[in-house]
N, CA, C and O atoms as a DFTB+ gen file, in Angstrom:
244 C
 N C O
     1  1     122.548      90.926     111.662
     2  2     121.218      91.467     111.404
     3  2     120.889      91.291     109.926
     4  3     121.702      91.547     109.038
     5  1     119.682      90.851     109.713
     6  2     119.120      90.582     108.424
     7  2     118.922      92.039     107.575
     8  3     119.437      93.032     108.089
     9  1     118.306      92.175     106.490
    10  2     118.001      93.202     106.158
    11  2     116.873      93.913     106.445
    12  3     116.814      95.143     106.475
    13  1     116.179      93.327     106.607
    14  2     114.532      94.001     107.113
    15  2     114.488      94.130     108.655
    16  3     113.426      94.654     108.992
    17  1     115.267      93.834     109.675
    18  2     115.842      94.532     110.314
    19  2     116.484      95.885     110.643
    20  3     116.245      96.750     111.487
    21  1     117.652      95.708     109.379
    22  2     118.226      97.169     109.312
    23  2     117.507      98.383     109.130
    24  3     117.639      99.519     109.585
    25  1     116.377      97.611     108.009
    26  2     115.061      98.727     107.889
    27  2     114.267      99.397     108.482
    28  3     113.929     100.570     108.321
    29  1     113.821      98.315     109.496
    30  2     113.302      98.749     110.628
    31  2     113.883      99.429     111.177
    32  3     113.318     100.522     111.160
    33  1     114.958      99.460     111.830
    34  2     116.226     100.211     112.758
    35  2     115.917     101.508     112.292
    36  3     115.736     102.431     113.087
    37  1     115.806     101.719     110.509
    38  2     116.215     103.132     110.600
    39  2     114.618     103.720     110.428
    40  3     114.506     104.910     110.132
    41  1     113.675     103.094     110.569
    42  2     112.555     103.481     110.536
    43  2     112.134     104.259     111.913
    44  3     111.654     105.391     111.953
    45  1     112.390     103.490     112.932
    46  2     112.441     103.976     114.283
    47  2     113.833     104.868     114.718
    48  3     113.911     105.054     115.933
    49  1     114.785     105.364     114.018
    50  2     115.621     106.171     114.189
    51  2     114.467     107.610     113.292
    52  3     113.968     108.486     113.999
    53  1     114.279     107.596     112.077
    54  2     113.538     108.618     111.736
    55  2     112.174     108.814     112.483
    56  3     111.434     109.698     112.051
    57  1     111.710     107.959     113.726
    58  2     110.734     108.274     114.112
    59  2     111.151     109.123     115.417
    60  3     110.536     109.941     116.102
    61  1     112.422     108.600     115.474
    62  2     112.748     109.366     116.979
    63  2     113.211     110.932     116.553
    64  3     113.159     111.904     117.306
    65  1     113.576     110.931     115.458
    66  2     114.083     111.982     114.909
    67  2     112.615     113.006     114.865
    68  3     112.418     114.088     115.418
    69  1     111.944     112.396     114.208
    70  2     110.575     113.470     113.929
    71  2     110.029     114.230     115.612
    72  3     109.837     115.418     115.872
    73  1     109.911     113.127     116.430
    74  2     109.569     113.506     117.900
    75  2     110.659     114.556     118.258
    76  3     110.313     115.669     118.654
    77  1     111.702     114.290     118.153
    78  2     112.790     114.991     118.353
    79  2     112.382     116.492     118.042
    80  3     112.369     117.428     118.842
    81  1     112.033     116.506     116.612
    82  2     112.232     118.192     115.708
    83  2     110.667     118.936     116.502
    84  3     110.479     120.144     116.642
    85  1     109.412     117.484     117.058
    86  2     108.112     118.033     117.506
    87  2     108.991     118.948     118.805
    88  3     108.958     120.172     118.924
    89  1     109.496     118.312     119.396
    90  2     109.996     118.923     121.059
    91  2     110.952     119.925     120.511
    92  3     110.880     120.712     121.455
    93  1     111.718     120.434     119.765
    94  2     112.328     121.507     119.483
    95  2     111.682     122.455     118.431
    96  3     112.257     123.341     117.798
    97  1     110.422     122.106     118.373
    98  2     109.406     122.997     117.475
    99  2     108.844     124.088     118.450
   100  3     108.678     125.297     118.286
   101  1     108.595     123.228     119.566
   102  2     108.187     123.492     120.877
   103  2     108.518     124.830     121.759
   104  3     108.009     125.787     122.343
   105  1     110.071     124.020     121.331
   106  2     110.668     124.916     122.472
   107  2     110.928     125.892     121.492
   108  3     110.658     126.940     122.080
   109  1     111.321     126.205     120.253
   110  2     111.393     127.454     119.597
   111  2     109.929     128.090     119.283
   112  3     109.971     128.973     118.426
   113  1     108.768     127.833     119.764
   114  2     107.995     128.228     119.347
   115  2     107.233     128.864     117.885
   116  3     106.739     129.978     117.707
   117  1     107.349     127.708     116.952
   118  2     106.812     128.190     115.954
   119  2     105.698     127.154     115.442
   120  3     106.001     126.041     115.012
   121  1     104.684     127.517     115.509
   122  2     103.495     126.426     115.188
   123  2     103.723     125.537     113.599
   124  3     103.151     124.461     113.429
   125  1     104.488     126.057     112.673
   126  2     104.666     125.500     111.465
   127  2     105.128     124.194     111.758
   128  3     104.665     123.080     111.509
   129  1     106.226     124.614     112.391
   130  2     107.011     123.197     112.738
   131  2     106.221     122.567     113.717
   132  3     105.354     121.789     113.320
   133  1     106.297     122.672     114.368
   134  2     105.370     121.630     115.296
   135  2     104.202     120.956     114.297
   136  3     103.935     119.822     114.695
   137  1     103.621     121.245     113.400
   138  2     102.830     120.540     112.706
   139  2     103.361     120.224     111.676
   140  3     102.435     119.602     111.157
   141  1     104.386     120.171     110.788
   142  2     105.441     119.760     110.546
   143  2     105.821     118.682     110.692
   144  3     105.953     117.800     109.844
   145  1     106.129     118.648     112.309
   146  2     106.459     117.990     112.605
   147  2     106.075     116.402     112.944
   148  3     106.688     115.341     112.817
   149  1     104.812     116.753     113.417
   150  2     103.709     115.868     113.653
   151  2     103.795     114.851     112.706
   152  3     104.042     113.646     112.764
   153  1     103.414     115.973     111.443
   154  2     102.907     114.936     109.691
   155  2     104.256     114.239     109.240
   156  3     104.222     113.400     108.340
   157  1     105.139     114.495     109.704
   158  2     106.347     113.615     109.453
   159  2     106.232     112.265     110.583
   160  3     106.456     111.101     110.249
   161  1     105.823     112.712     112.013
   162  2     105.768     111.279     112.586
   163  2     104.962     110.436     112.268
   164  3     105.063     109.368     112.871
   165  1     104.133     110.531     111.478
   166  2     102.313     110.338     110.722
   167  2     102.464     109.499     110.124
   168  3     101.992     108.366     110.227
   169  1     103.524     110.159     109.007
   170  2     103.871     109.506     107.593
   171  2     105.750     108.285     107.895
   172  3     105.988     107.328     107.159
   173  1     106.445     108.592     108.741
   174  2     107.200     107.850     108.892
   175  2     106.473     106.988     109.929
   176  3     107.267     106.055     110.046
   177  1     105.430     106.722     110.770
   178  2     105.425     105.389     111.590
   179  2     104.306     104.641     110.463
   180  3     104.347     103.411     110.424
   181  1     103.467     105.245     109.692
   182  2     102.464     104.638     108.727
   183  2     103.373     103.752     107.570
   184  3     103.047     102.646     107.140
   185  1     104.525     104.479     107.202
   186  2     105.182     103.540     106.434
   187  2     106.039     102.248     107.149
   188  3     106.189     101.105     106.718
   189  1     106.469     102.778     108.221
   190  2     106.880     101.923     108.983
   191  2     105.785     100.365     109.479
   192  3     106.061      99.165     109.479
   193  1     105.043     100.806     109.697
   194  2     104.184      99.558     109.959
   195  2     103.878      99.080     108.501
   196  3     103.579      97.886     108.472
   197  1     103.873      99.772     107.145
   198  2     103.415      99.127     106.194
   199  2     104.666      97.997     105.766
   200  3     104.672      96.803     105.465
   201  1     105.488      98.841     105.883
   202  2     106.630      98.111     105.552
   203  2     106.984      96.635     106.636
   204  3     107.730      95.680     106.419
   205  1     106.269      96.892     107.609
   206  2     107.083      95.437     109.113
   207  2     105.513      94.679     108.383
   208  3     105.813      93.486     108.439
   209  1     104.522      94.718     107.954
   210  2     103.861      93.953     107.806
   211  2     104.100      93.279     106.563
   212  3     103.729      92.134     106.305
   213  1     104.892      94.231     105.624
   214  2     105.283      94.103     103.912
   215  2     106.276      92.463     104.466
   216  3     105.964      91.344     104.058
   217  1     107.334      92.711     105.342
   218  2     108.351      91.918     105.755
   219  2     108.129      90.760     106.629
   220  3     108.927      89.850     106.850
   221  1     107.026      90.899     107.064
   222  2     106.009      89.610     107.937
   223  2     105.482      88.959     106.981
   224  3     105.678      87.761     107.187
   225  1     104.816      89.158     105.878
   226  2     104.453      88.511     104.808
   227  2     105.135      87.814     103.926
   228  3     104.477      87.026     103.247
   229  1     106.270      87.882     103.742
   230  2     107.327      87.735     103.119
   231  2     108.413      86.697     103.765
   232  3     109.370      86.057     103.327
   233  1     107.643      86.893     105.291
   234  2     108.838      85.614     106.156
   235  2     110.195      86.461     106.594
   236  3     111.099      85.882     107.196
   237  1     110.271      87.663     106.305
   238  2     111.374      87.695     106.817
   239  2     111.634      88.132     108.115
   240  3     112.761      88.070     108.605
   241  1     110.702      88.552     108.678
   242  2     110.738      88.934     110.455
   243  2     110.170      87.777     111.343
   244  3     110.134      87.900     112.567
């Protein structure tokens, strides 16, 4: 695996992670987190696509 690969990998590991903390925001019931939670999946898939397009430009994907 290249490097902008690996990047990706962990981009979509912190995205699964954020969904993750939304569904156990859930189930503990506290509205903080759940929105929280949200703005973390927001801001990790927004960088994520900035970054796979940063790496498309660049040739390396």
């Amino acid at each position: 695996m290249n490097k902008a690969k690996i990047v990706m990998f962990i981009f979509a590991i912190a995205a699964i992670l954020s969904m993750i903390s939304i569904g156990y925001a859930i189930a503990a019931q506290t509205i903080l987190g759940i929105i929280l939670g949200i703005i973390a999946l927001c801001v990790v898939m927004m960088m994520g696509f900035k970054m796979k397009r940063k790496f498309r430009e660049q040739g390396l994907l």
